[in-house]
Every structure is written in C-alpha cells, then in structure tokens.
mmCIF file of the N, C-alpha and C atoms, coordinates in Angstrom:
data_MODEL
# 
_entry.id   MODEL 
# 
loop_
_atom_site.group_PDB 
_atom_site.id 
_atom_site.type_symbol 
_atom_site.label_atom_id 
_atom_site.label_alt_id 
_atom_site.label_comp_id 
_atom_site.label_asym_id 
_atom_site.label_entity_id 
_atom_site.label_seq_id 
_atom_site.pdbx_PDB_ins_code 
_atom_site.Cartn_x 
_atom_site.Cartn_y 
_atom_site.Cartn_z 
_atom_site.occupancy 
_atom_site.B_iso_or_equiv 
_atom_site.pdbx_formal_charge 
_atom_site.auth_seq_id 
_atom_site.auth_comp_id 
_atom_site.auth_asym_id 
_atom_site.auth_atom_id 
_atom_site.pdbx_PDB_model_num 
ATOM 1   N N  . UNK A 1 1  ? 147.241 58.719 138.858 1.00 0.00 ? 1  UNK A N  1 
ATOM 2   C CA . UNK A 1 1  ? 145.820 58.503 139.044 1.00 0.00 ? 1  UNK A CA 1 
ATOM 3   C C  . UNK A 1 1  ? 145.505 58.691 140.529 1.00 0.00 ? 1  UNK A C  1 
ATOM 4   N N  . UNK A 1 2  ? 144.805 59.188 140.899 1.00 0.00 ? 2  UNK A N  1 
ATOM 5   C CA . UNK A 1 2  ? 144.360 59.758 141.925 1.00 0.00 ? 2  UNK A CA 1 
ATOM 6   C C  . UNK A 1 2  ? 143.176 59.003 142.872 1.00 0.00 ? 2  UNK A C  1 
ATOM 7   N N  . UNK A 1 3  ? 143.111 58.195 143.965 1.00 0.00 ? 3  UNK A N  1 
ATOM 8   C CA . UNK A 1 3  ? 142.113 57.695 144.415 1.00 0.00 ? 3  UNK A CA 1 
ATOM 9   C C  . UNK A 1 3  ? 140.815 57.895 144.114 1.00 0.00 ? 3  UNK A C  1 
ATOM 10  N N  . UNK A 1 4  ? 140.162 59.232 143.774 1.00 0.00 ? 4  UNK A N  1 
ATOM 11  C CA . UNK A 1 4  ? 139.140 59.684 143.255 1.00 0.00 ? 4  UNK A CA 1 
ATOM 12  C C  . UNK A 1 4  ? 138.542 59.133 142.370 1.00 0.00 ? 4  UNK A C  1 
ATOM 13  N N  . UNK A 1 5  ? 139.307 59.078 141.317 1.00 0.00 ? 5  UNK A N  1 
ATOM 14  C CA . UNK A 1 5  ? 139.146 58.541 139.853 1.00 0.00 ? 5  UNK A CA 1 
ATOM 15  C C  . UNK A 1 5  ? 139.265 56.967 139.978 1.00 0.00 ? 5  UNK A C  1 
ATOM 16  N N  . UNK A 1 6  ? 139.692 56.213 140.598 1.00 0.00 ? 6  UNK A N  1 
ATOM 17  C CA . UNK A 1 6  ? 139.766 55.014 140.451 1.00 0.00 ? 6  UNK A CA 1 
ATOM 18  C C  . UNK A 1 6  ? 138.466 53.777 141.041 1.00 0.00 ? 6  UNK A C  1 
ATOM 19  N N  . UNK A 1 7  ? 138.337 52.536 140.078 1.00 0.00 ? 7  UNK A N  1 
ATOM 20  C CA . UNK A 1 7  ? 137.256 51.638 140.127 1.00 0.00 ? 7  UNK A CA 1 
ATOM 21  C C  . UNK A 1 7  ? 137.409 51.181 141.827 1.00 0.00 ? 7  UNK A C  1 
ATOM 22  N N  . UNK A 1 8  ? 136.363 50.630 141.915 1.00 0.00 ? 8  UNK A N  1 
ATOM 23  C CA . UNK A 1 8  ? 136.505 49.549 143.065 1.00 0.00 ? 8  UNK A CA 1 
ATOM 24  C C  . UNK A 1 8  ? 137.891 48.638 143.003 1.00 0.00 ? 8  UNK A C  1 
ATOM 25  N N  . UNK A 1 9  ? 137.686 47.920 141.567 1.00 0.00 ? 9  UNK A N  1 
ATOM 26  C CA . UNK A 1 9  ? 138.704 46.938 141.595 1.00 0.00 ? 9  UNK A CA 1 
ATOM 27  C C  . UNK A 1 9  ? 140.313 47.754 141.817 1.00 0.00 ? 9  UNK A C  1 
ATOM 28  N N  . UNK A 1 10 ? 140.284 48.858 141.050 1.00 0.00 ? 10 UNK A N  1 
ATOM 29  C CA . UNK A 1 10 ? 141.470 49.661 140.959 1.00 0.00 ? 10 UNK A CA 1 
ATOM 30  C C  . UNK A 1 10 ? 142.041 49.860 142.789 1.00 0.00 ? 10 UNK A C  1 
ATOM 31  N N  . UNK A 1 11 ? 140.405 50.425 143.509 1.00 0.00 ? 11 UNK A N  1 
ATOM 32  C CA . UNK A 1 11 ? 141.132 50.815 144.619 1.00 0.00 ? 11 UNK A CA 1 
ATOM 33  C C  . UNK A 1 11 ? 141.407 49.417 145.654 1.00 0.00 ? 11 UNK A C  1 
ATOM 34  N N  . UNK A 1 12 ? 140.759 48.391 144.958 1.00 0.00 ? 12 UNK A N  1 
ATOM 35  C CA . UNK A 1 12 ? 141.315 47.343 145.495 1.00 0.00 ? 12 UNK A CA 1 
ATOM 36  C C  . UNK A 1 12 ? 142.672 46.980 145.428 1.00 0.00 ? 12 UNK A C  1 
ATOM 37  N N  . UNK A 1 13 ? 143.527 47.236 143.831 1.00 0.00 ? 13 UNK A N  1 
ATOM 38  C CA . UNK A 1 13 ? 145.002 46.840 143.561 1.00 0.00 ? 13 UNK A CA 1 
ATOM 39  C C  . UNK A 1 13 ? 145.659 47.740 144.405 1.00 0.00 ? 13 UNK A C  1 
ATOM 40  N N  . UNK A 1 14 ? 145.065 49.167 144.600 1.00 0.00 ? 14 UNK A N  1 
ATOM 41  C CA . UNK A 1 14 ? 145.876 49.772 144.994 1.00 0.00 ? 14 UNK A CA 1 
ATOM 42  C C  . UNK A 1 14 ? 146.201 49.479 146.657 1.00 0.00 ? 14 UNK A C  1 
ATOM 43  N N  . UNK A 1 15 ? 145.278 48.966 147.401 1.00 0.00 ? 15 UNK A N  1 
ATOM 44  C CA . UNK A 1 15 ? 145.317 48.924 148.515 1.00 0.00 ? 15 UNK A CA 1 
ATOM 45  C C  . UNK A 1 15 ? 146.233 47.767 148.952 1.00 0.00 ? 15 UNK A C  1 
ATOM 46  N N  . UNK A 1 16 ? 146.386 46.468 148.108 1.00 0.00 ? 16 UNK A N  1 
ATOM 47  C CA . UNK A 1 16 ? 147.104 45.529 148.032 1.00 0.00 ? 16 UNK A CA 1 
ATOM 48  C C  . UNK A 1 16 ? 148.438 46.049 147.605 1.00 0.00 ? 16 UNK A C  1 
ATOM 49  N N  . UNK A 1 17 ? 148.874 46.769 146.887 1.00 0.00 ? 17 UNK A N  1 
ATOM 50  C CA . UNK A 1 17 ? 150.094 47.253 146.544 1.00 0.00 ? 17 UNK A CA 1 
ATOM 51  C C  . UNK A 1 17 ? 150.360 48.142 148.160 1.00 0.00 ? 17 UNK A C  1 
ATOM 52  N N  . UNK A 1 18 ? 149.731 48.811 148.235 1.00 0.00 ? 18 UNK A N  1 
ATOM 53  C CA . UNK A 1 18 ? 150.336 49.445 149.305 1.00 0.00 ? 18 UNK A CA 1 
ATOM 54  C C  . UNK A 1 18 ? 150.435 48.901 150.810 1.00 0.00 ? 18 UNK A C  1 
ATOM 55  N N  . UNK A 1 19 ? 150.050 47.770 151.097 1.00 0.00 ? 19 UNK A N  1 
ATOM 56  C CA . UNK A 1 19 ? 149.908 46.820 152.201 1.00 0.00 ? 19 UNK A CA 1 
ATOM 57  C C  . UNK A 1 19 ? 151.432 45.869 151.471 1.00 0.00 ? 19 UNK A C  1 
ATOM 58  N N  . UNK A 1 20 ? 151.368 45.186 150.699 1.00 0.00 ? 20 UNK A N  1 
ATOM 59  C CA . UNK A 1 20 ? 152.475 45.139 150.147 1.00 0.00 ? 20 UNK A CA 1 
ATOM 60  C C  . UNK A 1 20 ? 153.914 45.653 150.184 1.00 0.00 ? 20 UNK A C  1 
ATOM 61  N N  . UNK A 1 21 ? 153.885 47.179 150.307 1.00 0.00 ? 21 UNK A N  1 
ATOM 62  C CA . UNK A 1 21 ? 154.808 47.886 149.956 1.00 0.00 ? 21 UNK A CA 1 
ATOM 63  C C  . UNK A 1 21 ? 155.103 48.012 151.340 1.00 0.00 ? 21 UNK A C  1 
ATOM 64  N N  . UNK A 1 22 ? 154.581 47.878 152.225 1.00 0.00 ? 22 UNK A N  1 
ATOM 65  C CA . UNK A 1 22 ? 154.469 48.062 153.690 1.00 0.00 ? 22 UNK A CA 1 
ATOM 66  C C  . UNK A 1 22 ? 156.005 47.149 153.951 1.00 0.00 ? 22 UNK A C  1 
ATOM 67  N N  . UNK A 1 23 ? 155.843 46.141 153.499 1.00 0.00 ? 23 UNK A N  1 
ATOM 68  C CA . UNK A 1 23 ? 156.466 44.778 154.084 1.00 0.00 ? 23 UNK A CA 1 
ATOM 69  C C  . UNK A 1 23 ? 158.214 45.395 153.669 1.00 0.00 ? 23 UNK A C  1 
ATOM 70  N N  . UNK A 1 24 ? 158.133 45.874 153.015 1.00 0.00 ? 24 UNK A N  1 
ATOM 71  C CA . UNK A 1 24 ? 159.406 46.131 152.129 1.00 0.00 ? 24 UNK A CA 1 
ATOM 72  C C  . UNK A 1 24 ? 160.304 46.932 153.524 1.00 0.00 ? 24 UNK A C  1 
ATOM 73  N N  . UNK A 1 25 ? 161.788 46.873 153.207 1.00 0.00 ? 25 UNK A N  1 
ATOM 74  C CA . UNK A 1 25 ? 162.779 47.209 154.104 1.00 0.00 ? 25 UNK A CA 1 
ATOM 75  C C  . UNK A 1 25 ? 164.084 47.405 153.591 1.00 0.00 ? 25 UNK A C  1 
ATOM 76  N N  . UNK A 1 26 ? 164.795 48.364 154.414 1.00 0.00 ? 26 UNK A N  1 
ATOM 77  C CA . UNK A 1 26 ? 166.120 48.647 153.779 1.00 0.00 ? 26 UNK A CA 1 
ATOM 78  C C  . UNK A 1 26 ? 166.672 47.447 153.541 1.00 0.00 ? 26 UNK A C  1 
ATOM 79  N N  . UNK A 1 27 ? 168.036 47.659 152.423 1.00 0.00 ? 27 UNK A N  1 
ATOM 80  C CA . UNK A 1 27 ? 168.593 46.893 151.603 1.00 0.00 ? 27 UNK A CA 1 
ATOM 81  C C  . UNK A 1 27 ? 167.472 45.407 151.108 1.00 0.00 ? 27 UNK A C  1 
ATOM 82  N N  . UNK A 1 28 ? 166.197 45.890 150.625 1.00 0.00 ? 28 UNK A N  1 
ATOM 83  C CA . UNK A 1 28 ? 165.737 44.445 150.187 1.00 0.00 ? 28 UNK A CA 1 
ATOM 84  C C  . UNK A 1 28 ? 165.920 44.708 148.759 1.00 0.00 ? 28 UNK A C  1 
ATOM 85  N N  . UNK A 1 29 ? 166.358 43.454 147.796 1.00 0.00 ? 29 UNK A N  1 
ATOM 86  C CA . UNK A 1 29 ? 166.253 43.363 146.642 1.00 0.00 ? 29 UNK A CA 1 
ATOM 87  C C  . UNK A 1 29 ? 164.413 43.143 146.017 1.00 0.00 ? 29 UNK A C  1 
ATOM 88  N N  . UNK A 1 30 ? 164.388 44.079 145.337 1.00 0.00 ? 30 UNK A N  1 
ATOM 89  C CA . UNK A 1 30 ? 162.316 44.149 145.435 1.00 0.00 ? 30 UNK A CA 1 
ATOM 90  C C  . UNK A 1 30 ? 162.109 43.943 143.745 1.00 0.00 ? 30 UNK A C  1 
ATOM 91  N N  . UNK A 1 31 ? 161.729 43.070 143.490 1.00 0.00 ? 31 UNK A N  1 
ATOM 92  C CA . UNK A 1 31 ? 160.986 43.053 142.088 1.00 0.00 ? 31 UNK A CA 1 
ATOM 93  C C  . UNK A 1 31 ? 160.137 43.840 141.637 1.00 0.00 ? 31 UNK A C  1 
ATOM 94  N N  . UNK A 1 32 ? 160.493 44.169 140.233 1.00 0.00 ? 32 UNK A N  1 
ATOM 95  C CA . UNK A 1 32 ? 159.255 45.157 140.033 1.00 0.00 ? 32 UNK A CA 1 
ATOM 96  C C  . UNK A 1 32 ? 158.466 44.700 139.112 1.00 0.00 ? 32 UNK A C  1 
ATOM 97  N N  . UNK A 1 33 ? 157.555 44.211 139.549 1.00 0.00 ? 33 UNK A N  1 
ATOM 98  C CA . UNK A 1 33 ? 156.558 44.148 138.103 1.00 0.00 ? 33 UNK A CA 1 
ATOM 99  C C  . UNK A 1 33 ? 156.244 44.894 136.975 1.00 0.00 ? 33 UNK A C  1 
ATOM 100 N N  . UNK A 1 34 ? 155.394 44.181 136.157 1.00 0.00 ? 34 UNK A N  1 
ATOM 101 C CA . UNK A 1 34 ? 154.218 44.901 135.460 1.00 0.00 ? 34 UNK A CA 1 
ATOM 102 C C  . UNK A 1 34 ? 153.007 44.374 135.695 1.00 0.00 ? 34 UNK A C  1 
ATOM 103 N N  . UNK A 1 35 ? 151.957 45.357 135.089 1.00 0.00 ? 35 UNK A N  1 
ATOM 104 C CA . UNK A 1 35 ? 150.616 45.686 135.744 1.00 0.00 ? 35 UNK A CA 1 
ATOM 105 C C  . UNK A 1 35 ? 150.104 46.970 136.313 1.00 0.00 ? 35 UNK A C  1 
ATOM 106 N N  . UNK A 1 36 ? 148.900 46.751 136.684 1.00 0.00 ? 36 UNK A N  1 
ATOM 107 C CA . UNK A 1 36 ? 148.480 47.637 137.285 1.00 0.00 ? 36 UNK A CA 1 
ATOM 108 C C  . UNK A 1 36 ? 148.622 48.177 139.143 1.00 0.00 ? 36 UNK A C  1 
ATOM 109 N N  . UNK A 1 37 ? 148.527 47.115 139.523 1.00 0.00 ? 37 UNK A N  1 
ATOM 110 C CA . UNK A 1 37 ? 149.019 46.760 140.854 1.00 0.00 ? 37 UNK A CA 1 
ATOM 111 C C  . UNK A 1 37 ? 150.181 46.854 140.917 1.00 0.00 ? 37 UNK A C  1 
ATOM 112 N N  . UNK A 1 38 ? 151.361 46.361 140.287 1.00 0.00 ? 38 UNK A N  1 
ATOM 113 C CA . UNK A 1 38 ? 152.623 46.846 140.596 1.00 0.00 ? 38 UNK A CA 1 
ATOM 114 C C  . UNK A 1 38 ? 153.107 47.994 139.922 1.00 0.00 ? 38 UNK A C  1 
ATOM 115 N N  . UNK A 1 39 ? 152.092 48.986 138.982 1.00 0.00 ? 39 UNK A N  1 
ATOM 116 C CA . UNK A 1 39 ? 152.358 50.410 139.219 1.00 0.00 ? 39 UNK A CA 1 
ATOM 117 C C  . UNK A 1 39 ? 152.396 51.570 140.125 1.00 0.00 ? 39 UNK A C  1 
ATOM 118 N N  . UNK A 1 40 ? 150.857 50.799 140.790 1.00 0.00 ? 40 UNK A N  1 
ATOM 119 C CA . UNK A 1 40 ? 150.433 51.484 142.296 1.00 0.00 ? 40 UNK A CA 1 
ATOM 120 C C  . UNK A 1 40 ? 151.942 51.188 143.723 1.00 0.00 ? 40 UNK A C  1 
ATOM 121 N N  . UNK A 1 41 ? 152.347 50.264 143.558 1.00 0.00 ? 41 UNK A N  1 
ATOM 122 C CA . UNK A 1 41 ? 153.601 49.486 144.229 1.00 0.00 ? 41 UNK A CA 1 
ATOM 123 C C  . UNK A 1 41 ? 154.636 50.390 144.374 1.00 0.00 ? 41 UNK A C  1 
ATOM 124 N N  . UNK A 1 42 ? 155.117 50.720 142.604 1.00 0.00 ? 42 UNK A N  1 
ATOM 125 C CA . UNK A 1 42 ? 156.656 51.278 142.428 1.00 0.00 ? 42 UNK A CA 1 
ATOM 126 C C  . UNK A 1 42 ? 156.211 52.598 142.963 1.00 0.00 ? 42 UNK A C  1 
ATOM 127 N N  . UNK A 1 43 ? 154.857 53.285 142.487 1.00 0.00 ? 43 UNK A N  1 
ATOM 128 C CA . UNK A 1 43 ? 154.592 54.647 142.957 1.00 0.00 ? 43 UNK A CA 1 
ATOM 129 C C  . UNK A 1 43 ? 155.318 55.090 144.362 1.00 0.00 ? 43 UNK A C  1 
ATOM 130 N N  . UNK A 1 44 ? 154.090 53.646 145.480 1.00 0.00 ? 44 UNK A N  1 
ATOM 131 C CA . UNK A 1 44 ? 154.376 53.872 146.667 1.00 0.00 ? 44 UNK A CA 1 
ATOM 132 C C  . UNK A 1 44 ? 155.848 53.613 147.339 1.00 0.00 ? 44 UNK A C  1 
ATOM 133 N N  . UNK A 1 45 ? 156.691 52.619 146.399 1.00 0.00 ? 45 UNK A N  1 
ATOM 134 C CA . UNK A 1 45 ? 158.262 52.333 146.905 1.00 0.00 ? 45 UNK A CA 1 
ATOM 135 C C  . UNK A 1 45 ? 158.884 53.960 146.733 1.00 0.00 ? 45 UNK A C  1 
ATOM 136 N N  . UNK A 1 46 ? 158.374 54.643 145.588 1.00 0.00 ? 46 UNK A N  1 
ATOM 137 C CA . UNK A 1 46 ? 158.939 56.001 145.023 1.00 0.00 ? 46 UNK A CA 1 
ATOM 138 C C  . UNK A 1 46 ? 159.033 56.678 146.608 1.00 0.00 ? 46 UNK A C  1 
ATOM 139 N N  . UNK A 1 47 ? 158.040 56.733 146.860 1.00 0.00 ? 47 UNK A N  1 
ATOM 140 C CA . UNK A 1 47 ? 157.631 58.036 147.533 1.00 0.00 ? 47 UNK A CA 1 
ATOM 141 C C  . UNK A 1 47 ? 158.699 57.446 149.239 1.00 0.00 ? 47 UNK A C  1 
ATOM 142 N N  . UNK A 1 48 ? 158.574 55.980 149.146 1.00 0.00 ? 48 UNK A N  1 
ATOM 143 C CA . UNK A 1 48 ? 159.456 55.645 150.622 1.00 0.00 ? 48 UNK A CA 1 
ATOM 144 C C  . UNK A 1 48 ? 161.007 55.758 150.197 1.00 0.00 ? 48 UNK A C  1 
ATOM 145 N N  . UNK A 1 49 ? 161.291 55.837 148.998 1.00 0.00 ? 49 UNK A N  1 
ATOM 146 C CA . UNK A 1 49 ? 162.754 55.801 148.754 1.00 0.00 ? 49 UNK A CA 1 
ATOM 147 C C  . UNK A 1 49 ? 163.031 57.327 149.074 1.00 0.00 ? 49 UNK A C  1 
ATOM 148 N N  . UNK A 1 50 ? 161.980 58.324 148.631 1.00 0.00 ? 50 UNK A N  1 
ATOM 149 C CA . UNK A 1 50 ? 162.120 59.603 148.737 1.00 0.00 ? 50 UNK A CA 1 
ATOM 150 C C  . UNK A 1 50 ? 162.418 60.399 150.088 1.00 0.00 ? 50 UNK A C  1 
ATOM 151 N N  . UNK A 1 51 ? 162.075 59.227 150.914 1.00 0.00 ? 51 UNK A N  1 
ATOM 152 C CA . UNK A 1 51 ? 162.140 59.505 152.430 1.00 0.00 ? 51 UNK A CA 1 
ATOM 153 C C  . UNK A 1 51 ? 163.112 58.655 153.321 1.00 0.00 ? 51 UNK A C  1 
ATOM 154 N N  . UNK A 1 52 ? 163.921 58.059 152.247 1.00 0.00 ? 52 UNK A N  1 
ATOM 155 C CA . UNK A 1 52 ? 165.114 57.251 152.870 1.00 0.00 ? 52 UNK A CA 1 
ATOM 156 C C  . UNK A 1 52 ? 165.320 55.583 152.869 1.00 0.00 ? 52 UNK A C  1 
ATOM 157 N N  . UNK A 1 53 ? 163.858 55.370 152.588 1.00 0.00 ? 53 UNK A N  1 
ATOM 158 C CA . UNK A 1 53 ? 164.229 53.900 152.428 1.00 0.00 ? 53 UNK A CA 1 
ATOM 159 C C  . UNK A 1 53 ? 165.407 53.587 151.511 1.00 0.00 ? 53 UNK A C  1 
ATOM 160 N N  . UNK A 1 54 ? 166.034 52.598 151.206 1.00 0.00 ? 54 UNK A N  1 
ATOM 161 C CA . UNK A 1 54 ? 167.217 51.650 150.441 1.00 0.00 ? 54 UNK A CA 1 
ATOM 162 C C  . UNK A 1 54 ? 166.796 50.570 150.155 1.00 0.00 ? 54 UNK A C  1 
ATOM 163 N N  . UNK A 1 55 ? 166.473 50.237 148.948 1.00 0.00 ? 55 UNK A N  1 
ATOM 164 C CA . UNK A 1 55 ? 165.999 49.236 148.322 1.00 0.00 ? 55 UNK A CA 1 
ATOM 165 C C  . UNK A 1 55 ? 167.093 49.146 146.698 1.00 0.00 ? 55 UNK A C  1 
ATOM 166 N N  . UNK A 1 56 ? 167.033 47.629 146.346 1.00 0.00 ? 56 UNK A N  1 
ATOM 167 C CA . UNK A 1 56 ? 167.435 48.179 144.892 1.00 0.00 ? 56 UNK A CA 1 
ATOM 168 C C  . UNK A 1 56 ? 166.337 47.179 144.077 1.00 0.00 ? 56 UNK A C  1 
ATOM 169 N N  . UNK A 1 57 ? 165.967 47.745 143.516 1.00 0.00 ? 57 UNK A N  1 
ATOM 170 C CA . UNK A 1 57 ? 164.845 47.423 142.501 1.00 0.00 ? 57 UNK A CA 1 
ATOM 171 C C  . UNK A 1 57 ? 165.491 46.863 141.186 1.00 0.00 ? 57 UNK A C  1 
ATOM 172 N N  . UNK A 1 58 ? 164.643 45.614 140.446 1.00 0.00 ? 58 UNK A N  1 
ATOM 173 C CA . UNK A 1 58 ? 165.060 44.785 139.438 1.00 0.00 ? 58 UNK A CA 1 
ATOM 174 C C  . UNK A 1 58 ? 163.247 44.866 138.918 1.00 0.00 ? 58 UNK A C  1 
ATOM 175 N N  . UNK A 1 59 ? 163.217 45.767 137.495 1.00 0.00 ? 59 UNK A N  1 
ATOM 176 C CA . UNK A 1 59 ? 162.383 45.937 136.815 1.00 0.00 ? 59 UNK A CA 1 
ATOM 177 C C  . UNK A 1 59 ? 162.125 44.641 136.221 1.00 0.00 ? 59 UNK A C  1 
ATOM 178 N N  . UNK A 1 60 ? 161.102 44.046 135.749 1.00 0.00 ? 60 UNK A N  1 
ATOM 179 C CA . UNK A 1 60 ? 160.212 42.757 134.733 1.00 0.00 ? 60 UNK A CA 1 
ATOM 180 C C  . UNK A 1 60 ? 159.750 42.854 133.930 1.00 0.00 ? 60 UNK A C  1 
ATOM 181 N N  . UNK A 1 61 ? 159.697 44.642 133.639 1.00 0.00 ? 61 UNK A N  1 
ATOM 182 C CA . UNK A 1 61 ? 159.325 44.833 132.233 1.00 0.00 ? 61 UNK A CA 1 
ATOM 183 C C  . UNK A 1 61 ? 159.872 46.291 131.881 1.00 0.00 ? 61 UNK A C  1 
ATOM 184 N N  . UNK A 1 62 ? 159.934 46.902 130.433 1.00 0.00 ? 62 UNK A N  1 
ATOM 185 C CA . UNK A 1 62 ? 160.520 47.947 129.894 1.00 0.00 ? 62 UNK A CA 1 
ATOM 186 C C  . UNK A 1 62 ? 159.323 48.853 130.820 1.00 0.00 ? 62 UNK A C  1 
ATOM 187 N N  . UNK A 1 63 ? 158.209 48.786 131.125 1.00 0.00 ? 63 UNK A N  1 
ATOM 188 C CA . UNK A 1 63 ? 157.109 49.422 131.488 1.00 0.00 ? 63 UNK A CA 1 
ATOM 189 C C  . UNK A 1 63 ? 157.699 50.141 132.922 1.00 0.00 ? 63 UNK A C  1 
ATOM 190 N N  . UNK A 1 64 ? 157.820 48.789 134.097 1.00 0.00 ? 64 UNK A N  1 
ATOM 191 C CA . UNK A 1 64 ? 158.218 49.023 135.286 1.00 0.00 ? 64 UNK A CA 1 
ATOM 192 C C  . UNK A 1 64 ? 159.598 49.638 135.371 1.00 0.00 ? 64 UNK A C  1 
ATOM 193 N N  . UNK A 1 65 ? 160.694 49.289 134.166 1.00 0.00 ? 65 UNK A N  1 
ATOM 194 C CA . UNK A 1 65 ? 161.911 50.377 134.266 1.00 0.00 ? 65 UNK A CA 1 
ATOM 195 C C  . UNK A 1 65 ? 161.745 51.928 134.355 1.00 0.00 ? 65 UNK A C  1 
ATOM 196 N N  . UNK A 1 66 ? 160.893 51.989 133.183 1.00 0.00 ? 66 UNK A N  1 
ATOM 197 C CA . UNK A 1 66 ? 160.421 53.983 132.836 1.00 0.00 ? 66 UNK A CA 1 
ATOM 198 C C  . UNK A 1 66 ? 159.502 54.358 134.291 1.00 0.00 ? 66 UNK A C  1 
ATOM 199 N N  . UNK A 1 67 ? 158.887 53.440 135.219 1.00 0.00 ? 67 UNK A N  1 
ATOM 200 C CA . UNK A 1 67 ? 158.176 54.393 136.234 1.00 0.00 ? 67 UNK A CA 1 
ATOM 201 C C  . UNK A 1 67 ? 159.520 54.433 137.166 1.00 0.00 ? 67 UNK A C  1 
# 
C-alpha cells in the first residue's frame, strides 16, 4: 500500500511504525506483531534488514510470519 492510497488514520499507523522501527538495532530480538501498524513495521524492518541491519524477529501471528 502506497502512502497515496492510505487514510489519515492509516498514515498515522504508518508513521508510528516507522518512528518505531527507527529505535530498532543490530542484534535486537524484535517482536512482530499483528495488525495494521505492525505490518507497516515488518515492511520497514524488511527494507533495513535489506541494507544490513541484524535483527532476529519472533512473529505473534501466522499473519506477521508470511510478511
């Protein structure tokens, strides 16, 4: 989903997920939710793992495993 397309409230979760995601650091053990907000989250952990971060992630739902 694309900033474009998304509600107020949406670009509100998203902005909290990604201020959020900020905090995160190599070797942290990071929970992953479910929701909407912690979809916007794993997105943004995606894209920092893609660039080297080290994290290991512990999914909370079958939802947050498949992203």
């Amino acid at each position: 989903m694309t900033p474009l397309h998304l509600s107020n409230q949406d670009g509100q979760k998203r902005a909290a997920a990604m201020r959020a995601v900020e905090e995160v650091e190599d070797d942290m053990i990071v929970g992953l939710g479910s929701g909407m907000t912690a979809g916007f989250a794993i997105e943004a952990l995606a894209a920092r793992v893609a660039k080297g971060l080290r994290i290991f992630g512990i999914p909370t739902s079958t939802k947050a495993e498949s992203l």
